[in-house]
N, C-alpha and C positions, 0 to 999 in steps of 0.2 A: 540768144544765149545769155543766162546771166552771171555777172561775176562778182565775186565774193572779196570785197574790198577785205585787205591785211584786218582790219581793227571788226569784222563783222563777227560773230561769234558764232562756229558751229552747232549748226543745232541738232540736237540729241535724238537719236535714231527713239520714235516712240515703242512706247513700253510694250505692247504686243508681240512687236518684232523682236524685241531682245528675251520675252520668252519662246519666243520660238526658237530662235538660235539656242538659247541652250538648252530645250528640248531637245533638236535636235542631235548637240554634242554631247548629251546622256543619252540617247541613243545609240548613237555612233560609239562611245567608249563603251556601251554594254554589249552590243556587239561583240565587237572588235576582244573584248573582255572573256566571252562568251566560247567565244572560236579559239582564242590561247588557253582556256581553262578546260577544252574539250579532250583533249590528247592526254590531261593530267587526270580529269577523271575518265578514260578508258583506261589508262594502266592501273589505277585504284579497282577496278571493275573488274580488271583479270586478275589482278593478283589475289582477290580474295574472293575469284570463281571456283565453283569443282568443276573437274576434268571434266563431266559429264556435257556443265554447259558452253567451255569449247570445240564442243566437239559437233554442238546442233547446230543443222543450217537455217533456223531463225537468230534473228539479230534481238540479244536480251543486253535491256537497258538497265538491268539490278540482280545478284545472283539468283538462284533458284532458291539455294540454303548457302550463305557467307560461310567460308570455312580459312583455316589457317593451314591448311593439308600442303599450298603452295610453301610458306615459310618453313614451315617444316624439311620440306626436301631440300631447299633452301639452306639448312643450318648442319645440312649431313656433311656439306663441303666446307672445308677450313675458311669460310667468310670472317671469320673475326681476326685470322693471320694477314688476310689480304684488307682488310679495312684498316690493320696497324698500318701497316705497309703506306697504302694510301694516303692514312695521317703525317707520316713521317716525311716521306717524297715531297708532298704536296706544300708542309709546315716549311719547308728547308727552304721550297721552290719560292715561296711567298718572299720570306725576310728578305733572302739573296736575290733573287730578281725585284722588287720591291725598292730594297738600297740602293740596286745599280741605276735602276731607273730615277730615283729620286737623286742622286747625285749630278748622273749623265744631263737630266731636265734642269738641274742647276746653273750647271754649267755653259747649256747651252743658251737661257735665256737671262744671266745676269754676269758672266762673264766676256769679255774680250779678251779676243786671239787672232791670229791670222787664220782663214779658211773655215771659219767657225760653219759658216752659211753652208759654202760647200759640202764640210762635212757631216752638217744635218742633212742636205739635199741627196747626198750620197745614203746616209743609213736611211731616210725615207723610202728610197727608190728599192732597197730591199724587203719591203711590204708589199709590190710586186711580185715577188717570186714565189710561185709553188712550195711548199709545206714539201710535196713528194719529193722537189727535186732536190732539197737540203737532205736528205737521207742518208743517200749516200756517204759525200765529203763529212758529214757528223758521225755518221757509222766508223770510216775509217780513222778519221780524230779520234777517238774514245777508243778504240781500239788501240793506235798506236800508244795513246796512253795508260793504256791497262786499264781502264775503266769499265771494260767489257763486263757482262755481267754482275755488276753490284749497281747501290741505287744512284751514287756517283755520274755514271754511265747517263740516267735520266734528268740529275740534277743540272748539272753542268751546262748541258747547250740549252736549259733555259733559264739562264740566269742573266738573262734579258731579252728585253720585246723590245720594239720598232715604234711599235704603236703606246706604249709605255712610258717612253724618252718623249715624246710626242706632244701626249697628253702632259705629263710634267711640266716640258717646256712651255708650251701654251697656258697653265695654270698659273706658274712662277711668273711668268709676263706681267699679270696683271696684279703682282705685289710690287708696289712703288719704291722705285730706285734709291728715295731719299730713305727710307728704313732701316733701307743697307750702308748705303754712308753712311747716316748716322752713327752706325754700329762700328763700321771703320775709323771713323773719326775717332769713335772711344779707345781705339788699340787693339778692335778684334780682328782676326784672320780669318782666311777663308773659311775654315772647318767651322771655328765658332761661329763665325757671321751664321753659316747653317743650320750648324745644331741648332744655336741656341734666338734665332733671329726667325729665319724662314721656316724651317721646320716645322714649332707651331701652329706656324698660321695656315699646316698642309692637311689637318687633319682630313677634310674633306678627297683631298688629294689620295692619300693614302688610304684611306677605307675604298675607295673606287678602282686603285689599283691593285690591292688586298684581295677584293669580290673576284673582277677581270682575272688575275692570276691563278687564286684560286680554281676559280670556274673551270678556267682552259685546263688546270693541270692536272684536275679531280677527276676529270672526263676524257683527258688523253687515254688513245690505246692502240693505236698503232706503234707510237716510238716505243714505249716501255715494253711492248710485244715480241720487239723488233732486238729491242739492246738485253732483257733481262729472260738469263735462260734456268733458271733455277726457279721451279712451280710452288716455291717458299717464299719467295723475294715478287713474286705478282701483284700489281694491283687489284681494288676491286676488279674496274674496267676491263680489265683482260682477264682475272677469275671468271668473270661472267660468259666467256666462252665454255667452259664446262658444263654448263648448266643445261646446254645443245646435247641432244643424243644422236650418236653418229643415223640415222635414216629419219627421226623423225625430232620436231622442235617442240620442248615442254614452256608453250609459254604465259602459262602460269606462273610456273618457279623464275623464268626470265624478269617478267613484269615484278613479282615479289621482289626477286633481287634489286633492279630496279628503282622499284619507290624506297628500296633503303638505302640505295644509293643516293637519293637525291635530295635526302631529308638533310646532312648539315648545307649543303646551301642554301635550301629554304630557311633553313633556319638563321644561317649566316647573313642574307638578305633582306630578313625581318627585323635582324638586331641592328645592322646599319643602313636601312634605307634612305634615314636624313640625309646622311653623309653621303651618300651613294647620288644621290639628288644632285644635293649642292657642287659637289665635283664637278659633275659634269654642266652644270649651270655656270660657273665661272671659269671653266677652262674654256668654253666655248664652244663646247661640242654641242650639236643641234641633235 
């Protein structure tokens, strides 16, 4: 067996092999690419099928004749009431759950206190629990505060994550403690040390928790379903139950609805992907 004295210099896997490996891993991401990109074009495929070619039992990979007869029946129902709705809910949900999170990640990675540890170990351990089983106690919460049916009612219990404080705290870690003294040493206090010190340096932070928030709150439909009883005050996501015919399912107009549902994220995703990147590259999340 031979061994490779400290000062011998590794020698360099030759050139063949290193196109093959990444052969391979363009392969493997086309793939993998391939199969995420499949689901996004089948709803493209149905949404702008005629009825005719959901209805055959051959499998059609392009419509017969494209038509828009989907979005049409589509735009019979108040979608542009329940797309404000959505903006609004969802705009609220962001800043507010956003801020708390960026505070709370503050706090818990460049201040001291007693039980700090604890008390991250504590809110972590509710990342365990069931979505279903928070229902409940959140139902009767916003109830006994009158909250019941207004967008309130939707805003409030998420006007923070687990997994948000989390992420924060883990990102804030890896900004060096002398930046902050520093800042101290000059006369600033907590709040400014933030604004005007760490903050900055979160952009990345914050366009990641931005997306996450987003996403989750654009897409919710069970809670809003649950808490908002006025068919004015609905989201997309829960609009989209109408779209259903009580014996039979037009999913056409579903899929149409759909791809317009999905379009500001995509878009939201392609205007910050840097940042979306970077987040998670230095917060540590794998």
């Amino acid at each position: 067996m031979s061994v490779i004295s400290p000062t011998q210099p590794v020698q360099p896997k030759p050139a063949h092999r290193r196109d093959r490996a990444r052969v391979l891993r363009a392969v493997a991401a086309a793939l993998i690419g391939l199969a995420m990109a499949l689901p996004l074009f089948w709803m493209i495929l149905v949404a702008f099928s005629p009825l005719a070619d959901l209805h055959t039992p051959h499998l059609r990979w392009w419509p017969s004749a494209p038509t828009l007869d989907n979005f049409h029946r589509v735009f019979r129902l108040p979608v542009w009431t329940w797309t404000m709705n959505s903006t609004v809910i969802t705009s609220l949900v962001v800043v507010i759950t956003v801020s708390c999170n960026l505070l709370s990640g503050y706090a818990f990675a460049k201040m001291r206190f007693r039980g700090r540890n604890l008390i991250f170990l504590l809110m972590l351990s509710t990342m365990t629990v069931p979505v279903q089983v928070l229902m409940v106690p959140q139902f009767k919460l916003v109830s006994a505060m009158g909250m019941f049916g207004s967008f309130w009612a939707v805003i409030v219990p998420a006007s923070s994550t687990a997994f948000g404080i989390f992420l924060a705290r883990q990102f804030m870690l890896g900004i060096p403690d002398e930046v902050i003294e520093a800042a101290r040493m000059d006369g600033a206090g907590q709040l400014r040390t933030f604004f005007h010190v760490v903050l900055p340096l979160c952009k990345p932070l914050i366009a990641v928790l931005s997306l996450l928030t987003f996403l989750s709150q654009w897409n919710d439909f069970a809670w809003p379903l649950t808490v908002l009883k006025d068919e004015r005050l609905y989201t997309l996501s829960v609009g989209m139950q109408f779209v259903n015919g009580q014996y039979t399912a037009d999913y056409g107009a579903i899929m149409a609805l759909a791809l317009l549902s999905i379009l500001p994220m995509v878009v939201l995703f392609l205007c910050f992907q840097k940042y979306f990147v970077q987040g998670f590259a230095r917060s540590g999340i794998k």
